[in-house]
PDB file of N, CA, C and O in Angstrom, chain B, residues numbered from 101:
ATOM      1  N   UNK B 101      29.156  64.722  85.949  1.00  0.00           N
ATOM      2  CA  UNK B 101      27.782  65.011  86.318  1.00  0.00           C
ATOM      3  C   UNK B 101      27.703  65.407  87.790  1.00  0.00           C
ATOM      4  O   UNK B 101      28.335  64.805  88.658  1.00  0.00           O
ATOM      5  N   UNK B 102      26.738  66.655  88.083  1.00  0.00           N
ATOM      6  CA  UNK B 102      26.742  66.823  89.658  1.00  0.00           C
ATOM      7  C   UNK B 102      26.680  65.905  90.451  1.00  0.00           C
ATOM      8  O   UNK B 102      27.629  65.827  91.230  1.00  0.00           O
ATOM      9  N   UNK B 103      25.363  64.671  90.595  1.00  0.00           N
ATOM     10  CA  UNK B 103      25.462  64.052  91.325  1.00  0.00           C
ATOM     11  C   UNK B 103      26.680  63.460  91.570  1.00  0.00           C
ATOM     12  O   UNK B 103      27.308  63.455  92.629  1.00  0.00           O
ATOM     13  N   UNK B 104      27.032  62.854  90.283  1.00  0.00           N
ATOM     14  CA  UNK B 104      28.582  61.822  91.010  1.00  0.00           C
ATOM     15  C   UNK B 104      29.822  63.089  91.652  1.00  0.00           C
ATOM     16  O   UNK B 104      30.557  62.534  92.470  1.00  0.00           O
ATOM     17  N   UNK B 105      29.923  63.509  91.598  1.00  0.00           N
ATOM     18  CA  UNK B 105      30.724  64.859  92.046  1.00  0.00           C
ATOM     19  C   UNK B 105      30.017  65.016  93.221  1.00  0.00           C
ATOM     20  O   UNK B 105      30.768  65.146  94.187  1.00  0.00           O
ATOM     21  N   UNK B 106      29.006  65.046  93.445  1.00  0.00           N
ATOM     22  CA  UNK B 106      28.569  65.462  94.970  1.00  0.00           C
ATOM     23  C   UNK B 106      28.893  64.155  95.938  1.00  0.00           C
ATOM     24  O   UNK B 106      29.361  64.148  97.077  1.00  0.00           O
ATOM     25  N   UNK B 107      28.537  63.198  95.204  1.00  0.00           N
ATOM     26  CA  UNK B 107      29.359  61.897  96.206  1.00  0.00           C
ATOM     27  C   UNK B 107      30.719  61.511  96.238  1.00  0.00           C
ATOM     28  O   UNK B 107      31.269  60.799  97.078  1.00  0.00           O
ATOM     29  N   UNK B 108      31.261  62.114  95.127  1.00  0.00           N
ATOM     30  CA  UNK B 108      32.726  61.804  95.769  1.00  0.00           C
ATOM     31  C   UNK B 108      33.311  62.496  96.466  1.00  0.00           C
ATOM     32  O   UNK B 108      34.413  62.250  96.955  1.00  0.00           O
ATOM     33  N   UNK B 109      32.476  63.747  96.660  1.00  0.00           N
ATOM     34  CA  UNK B 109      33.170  65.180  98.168  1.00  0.00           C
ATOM     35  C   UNK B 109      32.089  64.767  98.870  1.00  0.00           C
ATOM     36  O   UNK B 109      31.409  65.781  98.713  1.00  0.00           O
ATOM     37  N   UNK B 110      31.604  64.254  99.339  1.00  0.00           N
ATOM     38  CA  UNK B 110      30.586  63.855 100.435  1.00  0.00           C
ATOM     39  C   UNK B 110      29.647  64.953 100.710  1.00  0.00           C
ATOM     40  O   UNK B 110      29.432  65.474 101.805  1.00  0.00           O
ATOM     41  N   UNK B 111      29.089  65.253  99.520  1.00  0.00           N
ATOM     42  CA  UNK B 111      27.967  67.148 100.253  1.00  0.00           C
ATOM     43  C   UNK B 111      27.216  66.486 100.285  1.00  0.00           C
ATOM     44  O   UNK B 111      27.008  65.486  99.597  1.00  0.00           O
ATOM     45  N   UNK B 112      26.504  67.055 101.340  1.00  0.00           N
ATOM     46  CA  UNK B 112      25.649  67.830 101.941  1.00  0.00           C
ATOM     47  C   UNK B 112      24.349  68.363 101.237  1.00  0.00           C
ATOM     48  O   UNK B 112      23.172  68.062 101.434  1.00  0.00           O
ATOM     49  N   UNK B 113      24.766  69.006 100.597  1.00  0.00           N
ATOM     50  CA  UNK B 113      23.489  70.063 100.109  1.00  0.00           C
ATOM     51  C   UNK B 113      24.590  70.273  98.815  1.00  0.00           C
ATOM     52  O   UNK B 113      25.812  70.143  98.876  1.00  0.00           O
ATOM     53  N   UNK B 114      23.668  70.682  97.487  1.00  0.00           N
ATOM     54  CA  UNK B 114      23.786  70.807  96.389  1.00  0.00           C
ATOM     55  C   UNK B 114      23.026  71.767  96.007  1.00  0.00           C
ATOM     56  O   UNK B 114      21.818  71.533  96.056  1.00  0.00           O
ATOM     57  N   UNK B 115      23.594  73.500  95.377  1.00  0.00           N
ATOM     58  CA  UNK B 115      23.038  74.300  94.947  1.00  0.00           C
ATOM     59  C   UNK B 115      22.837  74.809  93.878  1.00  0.00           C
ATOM     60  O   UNK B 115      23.941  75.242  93.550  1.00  0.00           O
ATOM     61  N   UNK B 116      21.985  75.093  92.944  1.00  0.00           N
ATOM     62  CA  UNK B 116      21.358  75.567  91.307  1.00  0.00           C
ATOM     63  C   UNK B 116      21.010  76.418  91.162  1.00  0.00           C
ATOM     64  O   UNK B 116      20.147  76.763  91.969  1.00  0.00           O
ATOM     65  N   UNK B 117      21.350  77.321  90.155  1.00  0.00           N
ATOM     66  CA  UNK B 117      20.484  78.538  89.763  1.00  0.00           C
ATOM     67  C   UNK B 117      19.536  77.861  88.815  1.00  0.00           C
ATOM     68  O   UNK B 117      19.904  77.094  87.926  1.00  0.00           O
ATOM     69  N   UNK B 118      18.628  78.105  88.997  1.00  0.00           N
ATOM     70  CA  UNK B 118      17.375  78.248  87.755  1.00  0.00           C
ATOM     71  C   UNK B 118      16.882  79.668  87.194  1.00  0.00           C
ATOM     72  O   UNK B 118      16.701  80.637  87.932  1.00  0.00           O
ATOM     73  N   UNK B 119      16.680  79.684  85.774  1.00  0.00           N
ATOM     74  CA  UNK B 119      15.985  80.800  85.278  1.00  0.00           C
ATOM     75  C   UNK B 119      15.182  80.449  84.433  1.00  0.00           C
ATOM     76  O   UNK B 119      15.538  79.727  83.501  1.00  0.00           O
ATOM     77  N   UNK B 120      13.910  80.884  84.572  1.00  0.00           N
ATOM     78  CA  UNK B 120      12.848  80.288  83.446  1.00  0.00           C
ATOM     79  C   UNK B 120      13.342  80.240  81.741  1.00  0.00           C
ATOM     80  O   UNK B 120      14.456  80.660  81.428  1.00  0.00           O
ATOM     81  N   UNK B 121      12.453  79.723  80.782  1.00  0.00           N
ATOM     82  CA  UNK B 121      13.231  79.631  79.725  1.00  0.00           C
ATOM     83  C   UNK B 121      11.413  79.304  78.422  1.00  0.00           C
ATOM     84  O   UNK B 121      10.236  78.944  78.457  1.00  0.00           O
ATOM     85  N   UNK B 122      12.402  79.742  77.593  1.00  0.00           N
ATOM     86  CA  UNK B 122      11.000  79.284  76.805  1.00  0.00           C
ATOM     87  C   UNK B 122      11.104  77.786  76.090  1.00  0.00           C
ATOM     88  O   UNK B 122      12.102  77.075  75.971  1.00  0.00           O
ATOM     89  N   UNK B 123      10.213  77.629  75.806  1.00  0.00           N
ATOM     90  CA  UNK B 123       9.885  75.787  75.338  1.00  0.00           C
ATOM     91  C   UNK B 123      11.109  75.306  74.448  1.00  0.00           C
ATOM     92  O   UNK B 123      11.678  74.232  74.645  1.00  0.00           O
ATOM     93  N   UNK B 124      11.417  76.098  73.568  1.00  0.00           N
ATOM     94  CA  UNK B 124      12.519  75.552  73.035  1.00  0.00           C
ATOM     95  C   UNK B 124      13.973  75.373  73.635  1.00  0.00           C
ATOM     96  O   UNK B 124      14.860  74.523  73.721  1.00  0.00           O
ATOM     97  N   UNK B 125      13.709  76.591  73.973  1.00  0.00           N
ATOM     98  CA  UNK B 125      15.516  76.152  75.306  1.00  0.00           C
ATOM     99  C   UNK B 125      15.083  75.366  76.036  1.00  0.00           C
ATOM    100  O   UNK B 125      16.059  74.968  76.673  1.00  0.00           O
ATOM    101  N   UNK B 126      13.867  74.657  76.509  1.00  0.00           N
ATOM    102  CA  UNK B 126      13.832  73.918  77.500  1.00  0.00           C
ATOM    103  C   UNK B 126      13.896  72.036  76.415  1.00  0.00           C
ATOM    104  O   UNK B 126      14.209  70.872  76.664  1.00  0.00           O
ATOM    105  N   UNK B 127      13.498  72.650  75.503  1.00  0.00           N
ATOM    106  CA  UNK B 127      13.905  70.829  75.101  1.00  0.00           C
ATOM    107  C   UNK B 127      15.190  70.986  74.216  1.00  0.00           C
ATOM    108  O   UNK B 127      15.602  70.038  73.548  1.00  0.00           O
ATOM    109  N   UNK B 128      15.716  72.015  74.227  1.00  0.00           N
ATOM    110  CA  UNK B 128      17.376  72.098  73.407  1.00  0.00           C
ATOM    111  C   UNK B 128      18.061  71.736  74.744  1.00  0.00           C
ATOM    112  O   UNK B 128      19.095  71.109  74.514  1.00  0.00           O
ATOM    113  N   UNK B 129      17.821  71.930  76.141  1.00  0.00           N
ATOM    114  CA  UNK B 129      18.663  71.574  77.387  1.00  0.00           C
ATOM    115  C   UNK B 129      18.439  70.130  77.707  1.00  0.00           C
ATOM    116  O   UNK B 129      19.303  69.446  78.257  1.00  0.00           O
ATOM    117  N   UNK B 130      17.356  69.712  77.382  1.00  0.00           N
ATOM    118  CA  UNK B 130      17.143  67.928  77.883  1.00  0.00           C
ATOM    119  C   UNK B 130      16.420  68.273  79.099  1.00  0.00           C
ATOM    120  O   UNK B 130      15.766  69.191  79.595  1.00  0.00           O
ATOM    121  N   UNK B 131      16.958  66.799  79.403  1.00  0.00           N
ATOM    122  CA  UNK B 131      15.867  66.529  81.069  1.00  0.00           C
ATOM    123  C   UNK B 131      17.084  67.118  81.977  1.00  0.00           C
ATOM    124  O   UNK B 131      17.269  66.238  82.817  1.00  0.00           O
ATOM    125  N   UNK B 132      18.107  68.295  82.245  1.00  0.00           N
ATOM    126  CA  UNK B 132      19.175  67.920  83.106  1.00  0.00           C
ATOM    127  C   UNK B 132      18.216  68.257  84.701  1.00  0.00           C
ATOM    128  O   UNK B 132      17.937  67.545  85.665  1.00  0.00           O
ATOM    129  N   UNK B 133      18.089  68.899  84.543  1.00  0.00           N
ATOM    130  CA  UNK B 133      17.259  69.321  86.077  1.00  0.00           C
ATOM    131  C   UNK B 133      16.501  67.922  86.990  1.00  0.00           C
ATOM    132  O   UNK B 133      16.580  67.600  88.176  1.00  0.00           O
ATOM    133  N   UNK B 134      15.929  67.449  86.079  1.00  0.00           N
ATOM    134  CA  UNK B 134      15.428  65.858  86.292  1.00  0.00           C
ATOM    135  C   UNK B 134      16.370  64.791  86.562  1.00  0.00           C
ATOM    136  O   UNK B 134      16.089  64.049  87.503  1.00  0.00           O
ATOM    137  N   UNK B 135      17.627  64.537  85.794  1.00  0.00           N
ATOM    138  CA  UNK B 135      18.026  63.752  86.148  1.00  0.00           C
ATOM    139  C   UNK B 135      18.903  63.874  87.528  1.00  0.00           C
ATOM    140  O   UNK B 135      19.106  62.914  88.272  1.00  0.00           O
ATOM    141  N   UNK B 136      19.497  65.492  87.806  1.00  0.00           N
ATOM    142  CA  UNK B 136      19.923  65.781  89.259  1.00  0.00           C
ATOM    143  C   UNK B 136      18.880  65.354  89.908  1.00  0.00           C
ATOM    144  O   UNK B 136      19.030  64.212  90.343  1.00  0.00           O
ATOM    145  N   UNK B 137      17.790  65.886  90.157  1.00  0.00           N
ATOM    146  CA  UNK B 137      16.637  65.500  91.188  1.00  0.00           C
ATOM    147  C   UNK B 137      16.646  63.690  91.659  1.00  0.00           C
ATOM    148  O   UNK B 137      16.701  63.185  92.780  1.00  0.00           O
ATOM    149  N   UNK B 138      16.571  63.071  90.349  1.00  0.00           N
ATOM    150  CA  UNK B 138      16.723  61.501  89.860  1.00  0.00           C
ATOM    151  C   UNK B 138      17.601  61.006  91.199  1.00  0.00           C
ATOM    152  O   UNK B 138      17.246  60.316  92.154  1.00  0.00           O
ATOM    153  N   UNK B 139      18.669  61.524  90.942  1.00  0.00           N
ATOM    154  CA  UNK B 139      20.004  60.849  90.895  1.00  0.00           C
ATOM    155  C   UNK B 139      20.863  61.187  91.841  1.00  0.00           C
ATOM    156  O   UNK B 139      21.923  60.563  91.864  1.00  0.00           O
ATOM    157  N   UNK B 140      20.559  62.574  93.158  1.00  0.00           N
ATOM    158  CA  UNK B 140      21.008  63.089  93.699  1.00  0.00           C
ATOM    159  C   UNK B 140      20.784  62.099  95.065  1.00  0.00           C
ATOM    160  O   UNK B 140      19.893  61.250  95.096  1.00  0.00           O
ATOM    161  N   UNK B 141      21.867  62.370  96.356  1.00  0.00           N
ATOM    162  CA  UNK B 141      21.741  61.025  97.016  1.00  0.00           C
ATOM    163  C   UNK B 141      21.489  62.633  98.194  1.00  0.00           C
ATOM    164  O   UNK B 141      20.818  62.441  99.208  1.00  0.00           O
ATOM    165  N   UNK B 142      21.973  63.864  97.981  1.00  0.00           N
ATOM    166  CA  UNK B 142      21.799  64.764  99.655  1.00  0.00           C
ATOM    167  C   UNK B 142      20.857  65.819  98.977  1.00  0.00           C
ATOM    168  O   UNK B 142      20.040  65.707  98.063  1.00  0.00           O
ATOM    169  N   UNK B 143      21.210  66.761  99.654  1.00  0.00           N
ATOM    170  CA  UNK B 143      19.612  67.979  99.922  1.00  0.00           C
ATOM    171  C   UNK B 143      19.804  69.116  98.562  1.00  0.00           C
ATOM    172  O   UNK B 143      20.935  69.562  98.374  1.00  0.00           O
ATOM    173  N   UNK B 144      18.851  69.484  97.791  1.00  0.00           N
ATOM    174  CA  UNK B 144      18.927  70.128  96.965  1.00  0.00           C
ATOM    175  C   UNK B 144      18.451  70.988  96.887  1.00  0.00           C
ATOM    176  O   UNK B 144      17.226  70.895  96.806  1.00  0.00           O
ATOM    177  N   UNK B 145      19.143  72.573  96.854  1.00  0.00           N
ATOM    178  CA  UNK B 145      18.636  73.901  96.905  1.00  0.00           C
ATOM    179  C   UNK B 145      18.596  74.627  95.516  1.00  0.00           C
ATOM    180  O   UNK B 145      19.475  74.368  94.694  1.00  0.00           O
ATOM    181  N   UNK B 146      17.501  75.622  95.197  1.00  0.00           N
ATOM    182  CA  UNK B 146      17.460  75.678  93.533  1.00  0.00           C
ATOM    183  C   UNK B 146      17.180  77.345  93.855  1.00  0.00           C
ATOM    184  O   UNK B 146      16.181  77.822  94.395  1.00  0.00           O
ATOM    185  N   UNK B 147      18.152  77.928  93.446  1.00  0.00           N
ATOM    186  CA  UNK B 147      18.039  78.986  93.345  1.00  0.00           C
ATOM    187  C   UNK B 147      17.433  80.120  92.483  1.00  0.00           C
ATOM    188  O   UNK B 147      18.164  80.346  91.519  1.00  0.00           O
ATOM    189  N   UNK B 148      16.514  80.775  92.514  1.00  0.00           N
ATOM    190  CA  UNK B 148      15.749  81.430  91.402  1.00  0.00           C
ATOM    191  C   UNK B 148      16.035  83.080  91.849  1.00  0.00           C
ATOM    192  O   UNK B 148      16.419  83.703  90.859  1.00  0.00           O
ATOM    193  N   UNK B 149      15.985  83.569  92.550  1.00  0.00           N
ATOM    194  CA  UNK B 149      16.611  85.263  92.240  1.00  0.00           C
ATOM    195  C   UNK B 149      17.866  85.648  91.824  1.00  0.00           C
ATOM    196  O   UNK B 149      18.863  85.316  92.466  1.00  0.00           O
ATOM    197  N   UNK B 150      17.927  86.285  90.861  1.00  0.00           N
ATOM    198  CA  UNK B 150      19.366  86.634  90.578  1.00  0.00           C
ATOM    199  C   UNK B 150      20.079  87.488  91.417  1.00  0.00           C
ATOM    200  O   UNK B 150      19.396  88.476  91.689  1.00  0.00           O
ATOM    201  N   UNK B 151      21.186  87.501  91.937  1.00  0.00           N
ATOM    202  CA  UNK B 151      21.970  88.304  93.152  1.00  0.00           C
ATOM    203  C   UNK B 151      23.381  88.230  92.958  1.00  0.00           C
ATOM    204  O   UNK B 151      24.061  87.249  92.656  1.00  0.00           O
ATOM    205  N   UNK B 152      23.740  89.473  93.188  1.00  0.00           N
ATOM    206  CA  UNK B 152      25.070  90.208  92.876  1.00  0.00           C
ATOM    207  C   UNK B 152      25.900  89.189  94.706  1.00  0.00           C
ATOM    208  O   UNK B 152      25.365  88.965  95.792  1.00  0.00           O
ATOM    209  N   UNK B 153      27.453  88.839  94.127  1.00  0.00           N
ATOM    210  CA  UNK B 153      27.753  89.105  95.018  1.00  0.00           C
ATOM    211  C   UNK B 153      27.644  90.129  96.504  1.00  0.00           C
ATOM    212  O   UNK B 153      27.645  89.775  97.683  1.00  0.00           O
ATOM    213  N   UNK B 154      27.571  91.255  96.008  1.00  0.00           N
ATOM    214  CA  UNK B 154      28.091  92.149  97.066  1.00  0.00           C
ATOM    215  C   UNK B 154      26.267  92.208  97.839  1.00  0.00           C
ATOM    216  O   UNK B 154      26.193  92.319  99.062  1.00  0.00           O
ATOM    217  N   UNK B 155      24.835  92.114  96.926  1.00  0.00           N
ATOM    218  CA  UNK B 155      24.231  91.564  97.445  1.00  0.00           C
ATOM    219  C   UNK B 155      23.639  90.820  98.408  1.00  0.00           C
ATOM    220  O   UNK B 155      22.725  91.162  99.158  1.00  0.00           O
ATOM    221  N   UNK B 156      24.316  89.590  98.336  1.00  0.00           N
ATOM    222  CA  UNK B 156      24.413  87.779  99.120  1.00  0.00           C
ATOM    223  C   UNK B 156      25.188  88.678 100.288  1.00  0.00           C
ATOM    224  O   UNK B 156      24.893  88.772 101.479  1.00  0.00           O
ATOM    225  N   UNK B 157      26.010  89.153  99.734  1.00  0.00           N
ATOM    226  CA  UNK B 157      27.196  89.822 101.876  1.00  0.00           C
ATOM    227  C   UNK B 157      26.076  90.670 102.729  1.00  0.00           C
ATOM    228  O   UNK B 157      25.750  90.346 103.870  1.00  0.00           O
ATOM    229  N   UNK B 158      25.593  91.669 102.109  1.00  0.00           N
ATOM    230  CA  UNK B 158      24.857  92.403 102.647  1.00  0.00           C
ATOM    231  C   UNK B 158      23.477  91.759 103.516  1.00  0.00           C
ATOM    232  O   UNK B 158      22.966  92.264 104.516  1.00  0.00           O
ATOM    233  N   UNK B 159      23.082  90.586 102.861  1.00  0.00           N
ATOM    234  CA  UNK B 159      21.971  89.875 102.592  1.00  0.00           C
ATOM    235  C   UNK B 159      22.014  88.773 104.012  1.00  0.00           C
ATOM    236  O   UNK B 159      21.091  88.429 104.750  1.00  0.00           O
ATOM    237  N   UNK B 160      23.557  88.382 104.034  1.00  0.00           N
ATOM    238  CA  UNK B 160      24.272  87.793 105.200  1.00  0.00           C
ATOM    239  C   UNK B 160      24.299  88.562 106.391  1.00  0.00           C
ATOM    240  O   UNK B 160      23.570  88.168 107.301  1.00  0.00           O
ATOM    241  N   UNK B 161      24.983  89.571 106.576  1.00  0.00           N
ATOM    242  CA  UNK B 161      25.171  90.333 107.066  1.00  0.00           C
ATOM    243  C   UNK B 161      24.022  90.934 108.174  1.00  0.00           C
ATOM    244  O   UNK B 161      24.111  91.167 109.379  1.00  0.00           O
ATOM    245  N   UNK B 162      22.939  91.069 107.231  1.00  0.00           N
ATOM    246  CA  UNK B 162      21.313  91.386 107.636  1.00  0.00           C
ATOM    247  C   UNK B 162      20.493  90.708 108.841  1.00  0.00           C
ATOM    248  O   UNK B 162      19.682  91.085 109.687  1.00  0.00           O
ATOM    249  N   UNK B 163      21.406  88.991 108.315  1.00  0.00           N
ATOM    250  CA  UNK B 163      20.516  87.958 109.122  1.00  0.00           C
ATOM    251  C   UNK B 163      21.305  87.954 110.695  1.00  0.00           C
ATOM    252  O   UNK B 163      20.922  88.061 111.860  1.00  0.00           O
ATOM    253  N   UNK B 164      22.404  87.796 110.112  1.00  0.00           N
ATOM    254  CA  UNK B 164      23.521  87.801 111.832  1.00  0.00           C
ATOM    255  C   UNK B 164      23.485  88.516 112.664  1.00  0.00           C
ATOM    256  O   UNK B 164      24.231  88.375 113.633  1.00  0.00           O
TER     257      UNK B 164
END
Protein backbone atom coordinates (compact mmCIF):
# COMPACT_ATOMS: atom_id res chain seq x y z
CA UNK A 1 0.00 0.00 0.00
CA UNK A 2 1.36 3.62 -0.76
CA UNK A 3 1.24 4.86 2.49
CA UNK A 4 3.37 2.11 4.12
CA UNK A 5 5.85 2.42 1.18
CA UNK A 6 6.01 6.07 1.63
CA UNK A 7 7.21 5.52 5.25
CA UNK A 8 9.57 3.12 4.78
CA UNK A 9 11.58 5.57 2.08
CA UNK A 10 10.90 8.46 4.27
CA UNK A 11 8.91 10.84 1.42
CA UNK A 12 8.18 13.69 1.50
CA UNK A 13 5.47 14.27 -0.81
CA UNK A 14 3.43 11.53 -2.50
CA UNK A 15 2.13 11.89 -6.11
CA UNK A 16 -1.37 10.56 -8.01
CA UNK A 17 -2.86 10.78 -11.12
CA UNK A 18 -6.56 11.10 -10.93
CA UNK A 19 -9.05 10.82 -13.81
CA UNK A 20 -12.66 11.22 -13.36
CA UNK A 21 -14.71 8.04 -13.71
CA UNK A 22 -18.28 7.13 -13.81
CA UNK A 23 -20.25 5.74 -10.67
CA UNK A 24 -19.63 2.36 -11.38
CA UNK A 25 -15.85 2.39 -11.79
CA UNK A 26 -15.92 4.42 -8.87
CA UNK A 27 -17.51 1.73 -6.52
CA UNK A 28 -15.78 -1.28 -8.63
CA UNK A 29 -12.33 0.75 -7.30
CA UNK A 30 -13.41 1.02 -3.48
CA UNK A 31 -12.50 3.77 -1.17
CA UNK A 32 -8.57 3.66 -2.44
CA UNK A 33 -8.16 7.43 -2.78
CA UNK A 34 -9.64 7.73 0.84
CA UNK A 35 -7.80 5.46 2.48
CA UNK A 36 -4.28 7.18 1.06
CA UNK A 37 -5.67 10.53 2.25
CA UNK A 38 -6.64 8.38 5.74
CA UNK A 39 -3.46 6.97 6.18
CA UNK A 40 -0.82 9.07 4.60
CA UNK A 41 1.71 10.51 7.31
CA UNK A 42 3.59 13.48 4.38
CA UNK A 43 2.21 15.90 1.66
CA UNK A 44 -0.05 14.73 -1.05
CA UNK A 45 -0.12 15.91 -4.64
CA UNK A 46 -3.04 14.62 -7.03
CA UNK A 47 -2.53 15.05 -10.33
CA UNK A 48 -5.40 15.69 -12.85
CA UNK A 49 -4.00 16.85 -16.43
CA UNK A 50 -2.81 14.33 -18.53
CA UNK A 51 0.92 15.12 -19.84
CA UNK A 52 3.27 13.56 -22.15
CA UNK A 53 6.64 13.21 -20.92
CA UNK A 54 8.34 15.38 -23.37
CA UNK A 55 5.52 17.85 -22.19
CA UNK A 56 6.50 17.92 -18.17
CA UNK A 57 10.50 18.85 -19.81
CA UNK A 58 9.28 21.56 -21.78
CA UNK A 59 6.86 22.57 -18.98
CA UNK A 60 10.17 22.53 -16.64
CA UNK A 61 12.16 24.08 -18.73
CA UNK A 62 9.56 27.14 -19.08
CA UNK A 63 9.68 27.77 -15.31
CA UNK A 64 13.70 27.92 -14.88
Amino acid sequence: RPPAFARQVGADLVVVGHRKRNLLERWWSGATGAYIVDNLDCSLLVARQAMSDQDFEAKLESLA
